[in-house]
DRENDO-1510 file (C-alpha; in Angstrom, 1 decimal, always signed):
<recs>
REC; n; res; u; v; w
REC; 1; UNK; +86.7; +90.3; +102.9 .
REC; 2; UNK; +88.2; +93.5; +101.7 .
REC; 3; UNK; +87.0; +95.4; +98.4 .
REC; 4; UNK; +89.8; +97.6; +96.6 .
REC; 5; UNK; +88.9; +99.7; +94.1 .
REC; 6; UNK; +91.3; +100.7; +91.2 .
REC; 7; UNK; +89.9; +103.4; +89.0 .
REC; 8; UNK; +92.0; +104.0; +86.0 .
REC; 9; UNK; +92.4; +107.3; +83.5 .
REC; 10; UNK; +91.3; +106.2; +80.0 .
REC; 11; UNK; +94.8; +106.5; +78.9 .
REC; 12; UNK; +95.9; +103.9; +81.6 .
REC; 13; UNK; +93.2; +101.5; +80.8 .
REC; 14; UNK; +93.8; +101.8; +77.3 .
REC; 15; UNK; +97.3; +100.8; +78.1 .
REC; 16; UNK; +96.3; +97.9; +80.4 .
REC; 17; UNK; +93.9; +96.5; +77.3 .
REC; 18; UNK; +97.1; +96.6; +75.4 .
REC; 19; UNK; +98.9; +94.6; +78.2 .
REC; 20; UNK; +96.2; +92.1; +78.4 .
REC; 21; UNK; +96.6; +91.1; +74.9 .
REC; 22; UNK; +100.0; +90.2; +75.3 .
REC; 23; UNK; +100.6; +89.0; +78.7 .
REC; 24; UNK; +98.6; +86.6; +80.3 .
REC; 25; UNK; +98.9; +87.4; +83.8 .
REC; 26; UNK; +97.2; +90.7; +83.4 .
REC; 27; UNK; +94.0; +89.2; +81.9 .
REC; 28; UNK; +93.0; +88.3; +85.6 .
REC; 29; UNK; +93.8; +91.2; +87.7 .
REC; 30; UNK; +92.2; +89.7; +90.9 .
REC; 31; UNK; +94.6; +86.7; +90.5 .
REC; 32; UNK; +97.6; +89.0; +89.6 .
REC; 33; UNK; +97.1; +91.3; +92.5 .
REC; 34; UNK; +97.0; +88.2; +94.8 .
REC; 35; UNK; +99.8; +86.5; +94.3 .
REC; 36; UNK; +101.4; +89.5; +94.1 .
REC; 37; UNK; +100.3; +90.3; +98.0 .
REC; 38; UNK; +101.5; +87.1; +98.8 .
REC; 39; UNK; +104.8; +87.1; +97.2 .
REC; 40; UNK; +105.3; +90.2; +98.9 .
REC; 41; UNK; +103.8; +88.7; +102.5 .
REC; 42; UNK; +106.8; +85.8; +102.3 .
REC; 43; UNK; +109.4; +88.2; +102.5 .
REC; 44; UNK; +108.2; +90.2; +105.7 .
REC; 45; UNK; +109.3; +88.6; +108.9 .
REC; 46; UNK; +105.5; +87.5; +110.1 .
REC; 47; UNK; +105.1; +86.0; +106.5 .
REC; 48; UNK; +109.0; +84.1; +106.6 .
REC; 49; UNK; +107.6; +82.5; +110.0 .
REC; 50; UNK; +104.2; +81.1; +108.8 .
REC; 51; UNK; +106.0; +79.3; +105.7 .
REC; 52; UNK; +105.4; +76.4; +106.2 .
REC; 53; UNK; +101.8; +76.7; +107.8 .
REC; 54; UNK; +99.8; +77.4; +104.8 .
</recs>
């Protein structure tokens, strides 16, 4: 397992607090981040050939 480390100027994480309260998604960054990787993963060619194996 990999650890990734975000750190944020105040004036960005006082702009993701105002995110949180109004979109869901943000509220869980792990989860966000993630399905973010893997949406991205699909569209590369070693991610398009193991579709259907996961």
């Amino acid at each position: 397992m990999s650890t990734i480390r975000i750190h944020l100027h105040p004036v960005e994480a006082e702009m993701l607090k105002e995110v949180q309260k109004v979109n869901r998604r943000f509220r869980d960054i792990d989860t966000l981040l993630l399905g973010l990787i893997r949406e991205e993963y699909a569209k590369t060619p070693k991610g398009r050939s193991s579709k259907g194996a996961s």
